[in-house]
C-alpha positions as CSV (number, residue, x, y, z in Angstrom):
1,X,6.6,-10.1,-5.1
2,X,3.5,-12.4,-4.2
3,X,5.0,-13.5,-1.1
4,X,5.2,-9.7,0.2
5,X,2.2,-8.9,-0.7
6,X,0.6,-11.3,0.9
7,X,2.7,-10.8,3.9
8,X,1.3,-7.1,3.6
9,X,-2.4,-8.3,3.4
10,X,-2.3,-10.9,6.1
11,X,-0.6,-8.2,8.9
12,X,-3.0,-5.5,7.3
13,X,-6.3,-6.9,6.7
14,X,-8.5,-6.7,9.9
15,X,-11.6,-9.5,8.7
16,X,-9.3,-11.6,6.7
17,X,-12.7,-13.6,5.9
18,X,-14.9,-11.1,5.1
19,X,-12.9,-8.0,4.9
20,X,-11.3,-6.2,2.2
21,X,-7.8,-7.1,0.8
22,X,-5.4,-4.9,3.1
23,X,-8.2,-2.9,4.2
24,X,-8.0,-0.5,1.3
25,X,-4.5,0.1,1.9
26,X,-3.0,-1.0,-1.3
27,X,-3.5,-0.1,-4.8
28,X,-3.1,-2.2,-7.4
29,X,-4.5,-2.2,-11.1
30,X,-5.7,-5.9,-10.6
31,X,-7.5,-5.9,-7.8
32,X,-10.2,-3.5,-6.9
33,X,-11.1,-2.7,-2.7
34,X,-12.8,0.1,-1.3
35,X,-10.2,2.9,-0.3
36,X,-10.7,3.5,3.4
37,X,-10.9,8.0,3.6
38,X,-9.3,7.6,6.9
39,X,-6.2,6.0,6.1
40,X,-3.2,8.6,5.8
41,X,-0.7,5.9,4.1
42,X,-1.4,3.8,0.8
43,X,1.1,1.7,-1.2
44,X,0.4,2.4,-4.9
45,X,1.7,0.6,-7.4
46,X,1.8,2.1,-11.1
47,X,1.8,-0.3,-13.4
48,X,3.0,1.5,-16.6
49,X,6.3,2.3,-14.9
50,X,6.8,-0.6,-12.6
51,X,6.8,1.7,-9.6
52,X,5.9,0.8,-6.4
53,X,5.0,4.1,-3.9
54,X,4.3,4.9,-0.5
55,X,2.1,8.1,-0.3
56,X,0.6,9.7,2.9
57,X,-2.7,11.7,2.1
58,X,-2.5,15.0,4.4
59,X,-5.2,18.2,4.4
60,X,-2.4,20.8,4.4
61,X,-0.1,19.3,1.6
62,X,-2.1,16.9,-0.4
63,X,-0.4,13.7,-1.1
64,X,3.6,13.2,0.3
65,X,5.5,10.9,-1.6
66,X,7.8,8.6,1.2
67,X,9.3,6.1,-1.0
68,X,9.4,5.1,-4.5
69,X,11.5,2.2,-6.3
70,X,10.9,0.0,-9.3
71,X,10.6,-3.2,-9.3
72,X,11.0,-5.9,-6.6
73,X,13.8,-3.9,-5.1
74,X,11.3,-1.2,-5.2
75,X,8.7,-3.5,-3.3
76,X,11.0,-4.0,-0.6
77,X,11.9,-0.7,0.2
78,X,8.3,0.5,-0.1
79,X,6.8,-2.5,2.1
80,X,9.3,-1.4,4.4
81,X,8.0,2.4,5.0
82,X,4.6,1.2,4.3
83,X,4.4,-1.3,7.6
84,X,6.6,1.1,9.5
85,X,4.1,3.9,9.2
86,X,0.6,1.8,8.9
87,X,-1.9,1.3,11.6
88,X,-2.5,-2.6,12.2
């Protein structure tokens, strides 16, 4: 799991130095980043159900779910959508 999210960080962080970690892309209980309001894709991850989900933020429909899986599996397929959708 560490090696794709720091995969994910590295392709998504702009200022790797100085920056925030994945430009507020990701959520994750153990690591707190400002959220970005213009970003329309996050990958959440929710800890109590070891769920890992893509969600696009939209005016008209609130939050879309794209993916969701548990576990590493479910980090795989989630990365997956996440990069395919993100703005790098």
């Amino acid at each position: 799991m560490a090696c794709i999210l720091a995969g994910i960080c590295v392709l998504t962080t702009s200022d790797i130095r100085r920056g925030d970690a994945f430009d507020g892309r990701v959520v994750l209980p153990f690591l707190q980043c400002r959220q970005h309001p213009s970003e329309k894709y996050r990958l959440v991850y929710i800890e109590q159900e070891n769920d890992w989900v893509v969600l696009e933020s939209s005016s008209k429909s609130g939050q879309v779910v794209h993916a969701r899986g548990s576990g590493l599996a479910g980090l795989e397929a989630a990365a997956l959508v996440f990069m395919k959708n993100v703005r790098t």
